[in-house]
C-alpha positions as CSV (number, residue, x, y, z in Angstrom):
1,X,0.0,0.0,0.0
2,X,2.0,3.0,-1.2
3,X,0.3,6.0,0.7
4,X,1.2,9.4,2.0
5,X,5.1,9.0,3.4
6,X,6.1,6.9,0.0
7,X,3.2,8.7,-2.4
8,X,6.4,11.7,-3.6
9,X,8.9,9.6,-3.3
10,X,10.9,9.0,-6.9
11,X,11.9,6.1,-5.3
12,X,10.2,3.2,-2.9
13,X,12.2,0.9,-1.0
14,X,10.8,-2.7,-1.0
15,X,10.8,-5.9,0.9
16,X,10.3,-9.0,-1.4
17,X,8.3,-11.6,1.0
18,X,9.1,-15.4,-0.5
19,X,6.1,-17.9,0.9
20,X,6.5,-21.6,1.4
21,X,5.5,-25.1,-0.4
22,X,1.2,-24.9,-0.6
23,X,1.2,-20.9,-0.9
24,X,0.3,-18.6,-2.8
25,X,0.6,-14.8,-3.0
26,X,-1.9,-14.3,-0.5
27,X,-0.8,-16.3,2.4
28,X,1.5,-13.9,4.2
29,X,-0.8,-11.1,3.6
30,X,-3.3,-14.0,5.9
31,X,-0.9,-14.8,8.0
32,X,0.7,-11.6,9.1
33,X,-2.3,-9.7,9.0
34,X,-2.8,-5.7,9.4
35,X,0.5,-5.0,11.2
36,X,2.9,-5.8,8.8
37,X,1.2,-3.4,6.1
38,X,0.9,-0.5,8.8
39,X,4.3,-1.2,10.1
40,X,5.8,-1.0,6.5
41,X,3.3,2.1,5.4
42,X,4.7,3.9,8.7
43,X,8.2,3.5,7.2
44,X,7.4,4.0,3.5
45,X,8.5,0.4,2.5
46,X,6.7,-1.8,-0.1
47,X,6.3,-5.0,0.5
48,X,5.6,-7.2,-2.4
49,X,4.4,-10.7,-2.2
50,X,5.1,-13.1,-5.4
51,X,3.3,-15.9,-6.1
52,X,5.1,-19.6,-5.2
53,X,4.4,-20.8,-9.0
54,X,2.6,-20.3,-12.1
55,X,-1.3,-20.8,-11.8
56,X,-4.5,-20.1,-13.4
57,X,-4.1,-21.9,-16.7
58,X,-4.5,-25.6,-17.5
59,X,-1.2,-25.5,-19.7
60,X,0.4,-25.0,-16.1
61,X,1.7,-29.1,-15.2
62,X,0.7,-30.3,-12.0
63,X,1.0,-33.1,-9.8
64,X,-0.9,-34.5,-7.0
65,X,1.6,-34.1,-4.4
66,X,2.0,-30.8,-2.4
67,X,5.9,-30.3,-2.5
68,X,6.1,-30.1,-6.9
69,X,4.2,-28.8,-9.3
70,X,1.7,-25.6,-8.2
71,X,2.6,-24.0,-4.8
72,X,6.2,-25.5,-5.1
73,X,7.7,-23.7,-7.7
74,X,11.3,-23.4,-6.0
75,X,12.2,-20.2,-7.4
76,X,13.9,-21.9,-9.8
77,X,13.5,-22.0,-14.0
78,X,12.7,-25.2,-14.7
79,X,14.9,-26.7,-17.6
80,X,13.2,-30.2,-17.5
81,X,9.8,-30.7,-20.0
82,X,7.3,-30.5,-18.5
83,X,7.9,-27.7,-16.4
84,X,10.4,-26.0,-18.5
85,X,7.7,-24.2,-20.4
86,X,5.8,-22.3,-17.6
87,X,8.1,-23.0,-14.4
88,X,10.4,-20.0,-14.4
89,X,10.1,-18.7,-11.0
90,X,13.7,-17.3,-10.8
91,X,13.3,-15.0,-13.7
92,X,10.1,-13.8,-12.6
93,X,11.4,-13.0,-9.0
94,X,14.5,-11.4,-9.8
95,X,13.4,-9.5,-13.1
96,X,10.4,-9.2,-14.7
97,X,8.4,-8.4,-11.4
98,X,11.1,-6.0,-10.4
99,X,11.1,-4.1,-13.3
100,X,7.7,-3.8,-13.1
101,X,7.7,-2.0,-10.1
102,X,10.4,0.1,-11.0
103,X,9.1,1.5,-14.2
104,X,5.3,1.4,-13.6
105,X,5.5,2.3,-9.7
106,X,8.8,3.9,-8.8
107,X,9.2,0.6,-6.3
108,X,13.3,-0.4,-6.0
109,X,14.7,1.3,-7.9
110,X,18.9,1.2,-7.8
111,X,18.3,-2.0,-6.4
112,X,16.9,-0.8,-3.4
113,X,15.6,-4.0,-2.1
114,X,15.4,-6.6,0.5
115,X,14.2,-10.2,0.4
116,X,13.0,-13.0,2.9
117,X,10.7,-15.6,3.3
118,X,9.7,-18.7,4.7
119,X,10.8,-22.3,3.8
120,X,11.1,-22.7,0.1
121,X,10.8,-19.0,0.5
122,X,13.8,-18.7,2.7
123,X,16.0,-21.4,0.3
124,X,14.8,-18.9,-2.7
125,X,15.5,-15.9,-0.3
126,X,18.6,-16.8,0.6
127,X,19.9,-18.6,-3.0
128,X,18.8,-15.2,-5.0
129,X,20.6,-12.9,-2.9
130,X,23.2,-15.2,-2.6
131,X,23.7,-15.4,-6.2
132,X,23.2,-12.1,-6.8
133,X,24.1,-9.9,-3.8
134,X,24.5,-6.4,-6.1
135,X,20.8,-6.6,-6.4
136,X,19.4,-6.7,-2.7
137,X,20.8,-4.8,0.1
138,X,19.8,-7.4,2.7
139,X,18.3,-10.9,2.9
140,X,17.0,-12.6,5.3
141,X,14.8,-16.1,6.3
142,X,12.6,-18.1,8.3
143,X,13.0,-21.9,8.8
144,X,14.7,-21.7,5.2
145,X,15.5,-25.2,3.4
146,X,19.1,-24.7,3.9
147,X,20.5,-27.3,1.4
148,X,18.1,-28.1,-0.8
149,X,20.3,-31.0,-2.5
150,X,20.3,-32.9,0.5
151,X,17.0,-33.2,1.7
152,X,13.9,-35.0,0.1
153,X,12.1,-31.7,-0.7
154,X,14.8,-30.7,-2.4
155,X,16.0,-33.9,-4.0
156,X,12.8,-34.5,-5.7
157,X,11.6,-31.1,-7.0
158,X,15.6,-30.9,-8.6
159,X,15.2,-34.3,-10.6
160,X,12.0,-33.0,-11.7
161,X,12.8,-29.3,-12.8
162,X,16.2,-29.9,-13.8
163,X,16.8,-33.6,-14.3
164,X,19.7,-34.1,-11.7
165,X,19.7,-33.3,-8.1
166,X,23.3,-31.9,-8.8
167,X,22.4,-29.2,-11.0
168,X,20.4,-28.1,-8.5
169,X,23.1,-27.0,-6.9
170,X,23.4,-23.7,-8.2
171,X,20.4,-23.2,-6.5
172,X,21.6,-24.2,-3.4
173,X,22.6,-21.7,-0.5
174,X,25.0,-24.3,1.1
175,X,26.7,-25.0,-2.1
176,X,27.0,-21.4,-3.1
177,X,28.5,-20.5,-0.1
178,X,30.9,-23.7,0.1
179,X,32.1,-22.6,-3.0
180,X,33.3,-19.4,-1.9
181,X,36.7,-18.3,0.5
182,X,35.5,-15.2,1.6
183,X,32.3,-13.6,3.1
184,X,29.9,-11.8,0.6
185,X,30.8,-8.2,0.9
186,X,27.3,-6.8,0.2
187,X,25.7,-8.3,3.4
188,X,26.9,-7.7,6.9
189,X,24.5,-10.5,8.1
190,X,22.5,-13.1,6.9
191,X,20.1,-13.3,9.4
192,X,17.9,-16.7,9.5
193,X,15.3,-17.5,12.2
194,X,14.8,-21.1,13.2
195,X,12.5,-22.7,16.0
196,X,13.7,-26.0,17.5
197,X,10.6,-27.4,17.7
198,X,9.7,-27.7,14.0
199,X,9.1,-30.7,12.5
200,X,11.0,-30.0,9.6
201,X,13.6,-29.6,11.2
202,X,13.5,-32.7,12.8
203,X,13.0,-34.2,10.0
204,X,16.1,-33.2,7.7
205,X,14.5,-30.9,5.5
206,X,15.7,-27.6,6.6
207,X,19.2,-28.4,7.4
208,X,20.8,-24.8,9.1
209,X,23.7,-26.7,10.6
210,X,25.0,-27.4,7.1
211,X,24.9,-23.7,6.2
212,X,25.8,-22.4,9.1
213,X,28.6,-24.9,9.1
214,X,29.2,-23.4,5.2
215,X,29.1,-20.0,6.5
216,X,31.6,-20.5,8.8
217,X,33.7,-22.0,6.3
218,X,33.9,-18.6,4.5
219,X,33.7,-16.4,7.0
220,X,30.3,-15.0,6.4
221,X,28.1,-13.5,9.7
């Protein structure tokens, strides 16, 4: 909601908000209700909410499973038929949508962005800034799949966007970051929120130790 304090301003800052596997665009607007939207109308911040997927067509492949196909996109494009056609999440997150909102809405400009989210949103968080650290002047996440390519989320929606678990990879924030010597100099902090009593976590799917253990590795904070 771009009102009064950000209404003259040439140029918005914005906070990209990722969601998790069965979401859609709507679910942290749900889920975090009326105070994140005053809190970030009080400090003249956009925050824009992209969808987990493509949707609303029946050209859009689907599966019957809840972690691939709709609402499990990955943030990823898809190089693997059939979701190489319509799955192309990363593009969409890190340039069609924000040029949008720069030319049509004045909305981070000069890169004047943050991202976060939650989950798969966190992994695409944290991989997109990762990859790209120019473009976003922080990133953060919540209960983030970690390392994609070793858990069974990740595993299976890699084989089935990309055909091999280690392309994947490249869109892996452990991997990136084991890959590099030195902290990334655009980001003091990655921050990353994780509750111990999470299933998921329990269950090998979110993996922090293995990126914090990258982190360290590199010297990143």
């Amino acid at each position: 909601n771009i009102t009064e304090k950000s209404d003259n301003k040439t140029n918005v800052p914005v906070i990209f908000w990722l969601s998790g596997l069965t979401c859609d665009d709507t679910n942290f607007a749900q889920k975090a209700g009326a105070r994140a939207f005053l809190a970030g109308e009080k400090e003249g911040v956009a925050i824009v909410m992209p969808d987990t997927s493509p949707r609303g067509d029946n050209s859009v492949p689907n599966v019957d499973s809840y972690d691939l196909g709709i609402g499990a996109g990955f943030y990823v494009n898809a190089t693997k038929a059939p979701y190489s056609t319509h799955y192309h999440m990363y593009n969409y997150v890190t340039i069609e949508l924000p040029n949008l909102l720069k030319e049509h809405f004045s909305i981070g400009k000069d890169n004047l962005r943050s991202i976060t989210g939650h989950s798969m949103g966190g992994h695409g968080a944290l991989t997109i800034a990762i990859k790209d650290p120019s473009n976003w002047v922080s990133v953060s996440a919540f209960s983030p799949i970690c390392n994609p390519t070793n858990c069974p989320w990740g595993k299976k929606a890699f084989e089935n966007y990309f055909g091999s678990v280690e392309i994947g990879k490249a869109h892996d924030a452990t991997a990136l970051l084991s890959e590099r010597s030195t902290p990334i100099a655009e980001f003091d902090d990655i921050l990353i929120d994780q509750g111990d009593a999470d299933n998921f976590l329990t269950e090998k799917q979110l993996l922090p130790e293995n990126l914090v253990e990258a982190a360290g590795r590199c010297g990143q904070r």
